[in-house]
C-alpha positions as CSV (number, residue, x, y, z in Angstrom):
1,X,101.0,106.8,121.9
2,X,99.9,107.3,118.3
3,X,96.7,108.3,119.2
4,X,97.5,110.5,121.5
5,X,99.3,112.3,118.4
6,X,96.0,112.9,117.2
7,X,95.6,109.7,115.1
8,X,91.7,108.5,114.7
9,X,92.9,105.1,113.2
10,X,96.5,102.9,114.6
11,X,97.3,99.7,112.1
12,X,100.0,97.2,112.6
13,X,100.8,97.1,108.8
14,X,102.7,94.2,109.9
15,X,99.2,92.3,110.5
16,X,96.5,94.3,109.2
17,X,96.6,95.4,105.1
18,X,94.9,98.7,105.2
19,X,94.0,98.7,101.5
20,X,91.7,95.5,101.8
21,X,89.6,97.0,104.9
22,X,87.3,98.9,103.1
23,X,88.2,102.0,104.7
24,X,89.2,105.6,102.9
25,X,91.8,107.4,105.1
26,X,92.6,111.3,103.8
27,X,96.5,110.7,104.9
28,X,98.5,107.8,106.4
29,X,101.8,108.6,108.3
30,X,103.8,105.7,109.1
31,X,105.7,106.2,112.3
32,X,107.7,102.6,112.3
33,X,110.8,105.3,112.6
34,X,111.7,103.5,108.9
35,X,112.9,105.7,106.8
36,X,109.8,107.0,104.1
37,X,109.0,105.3,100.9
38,X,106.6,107.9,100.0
39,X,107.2,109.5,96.7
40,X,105.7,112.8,95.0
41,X,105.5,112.5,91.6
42,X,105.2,116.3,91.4
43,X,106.1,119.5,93.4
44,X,102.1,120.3,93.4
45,X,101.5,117.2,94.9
46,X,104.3,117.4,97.6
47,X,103.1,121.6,98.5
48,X,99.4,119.9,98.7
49,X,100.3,117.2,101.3
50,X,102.3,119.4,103.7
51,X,99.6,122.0,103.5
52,X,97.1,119.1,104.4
53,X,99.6,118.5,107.2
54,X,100.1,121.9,108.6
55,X,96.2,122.1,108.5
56,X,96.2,119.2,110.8
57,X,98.8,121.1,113.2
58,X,97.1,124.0,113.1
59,X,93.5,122.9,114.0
60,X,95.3,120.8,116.6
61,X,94.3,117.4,115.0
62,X,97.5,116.0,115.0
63,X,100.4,116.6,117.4
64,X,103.7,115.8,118.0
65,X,105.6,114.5,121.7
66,X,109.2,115.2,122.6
67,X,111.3,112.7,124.1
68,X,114.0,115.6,125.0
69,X,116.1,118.3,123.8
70,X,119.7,119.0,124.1
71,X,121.6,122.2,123.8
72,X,123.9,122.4,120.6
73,X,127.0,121.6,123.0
74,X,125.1,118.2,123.5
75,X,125.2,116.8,120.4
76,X,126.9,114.0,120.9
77,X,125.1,112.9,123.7
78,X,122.1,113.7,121.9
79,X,123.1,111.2,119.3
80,X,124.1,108.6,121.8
81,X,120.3,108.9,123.5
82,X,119.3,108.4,119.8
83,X,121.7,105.4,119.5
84,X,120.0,103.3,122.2
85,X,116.8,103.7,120.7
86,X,114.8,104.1,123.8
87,X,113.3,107.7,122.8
88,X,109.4,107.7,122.6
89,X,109.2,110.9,120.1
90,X,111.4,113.5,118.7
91,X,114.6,114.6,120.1
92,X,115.6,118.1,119.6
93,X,118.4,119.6,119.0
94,X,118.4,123.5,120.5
95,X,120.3,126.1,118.6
């Protein structure tokens, strides 16, 4: 699935440290659904990486799938879908 997303490279950080491969990677997304440890030590840095990021959207490099979308009224059930854990992407909330 991650490749489908557009990635050129999957790891299992779990198994595999990318930092002793020998490889160079321009950005790394971890999509364990944990919540991000990355940090921005400035607001230069954090503008640069979602303009890297929107570059990738926009020359179709990298996508995204939805799992579903739910109207507003739907929330809750929305939140119960999320709850089991079963989605395989984003679920989207329509306002």
């Amino acid at each position: 699935m991650v490749k489908s997303l557009g990635a050129d490279i999957v790891l299992d950080h779990a198994n595999e440290d990318f930092t002793k491969n020998g490889l160079t990677y321009d950005v790394i997304l971890d999509v364990s659904g944990k919540p991000s440890t990355l940090k921005f030590k400035t607001v230069s840095e954090r503008l640069t990486f979602l303009k890297e990021i929107i570059k990738l959207f926009k020359e179709r490099k990298l996508n995204t799938i939805i799992d579903q979308s739910f109207p507003l009224e739907q929330m809750v059930e929305a939140h119960r879908y999320l709850e089991r854990g079963l989605e395989k992407g984003n679920v989207v909330v329509n306002i």
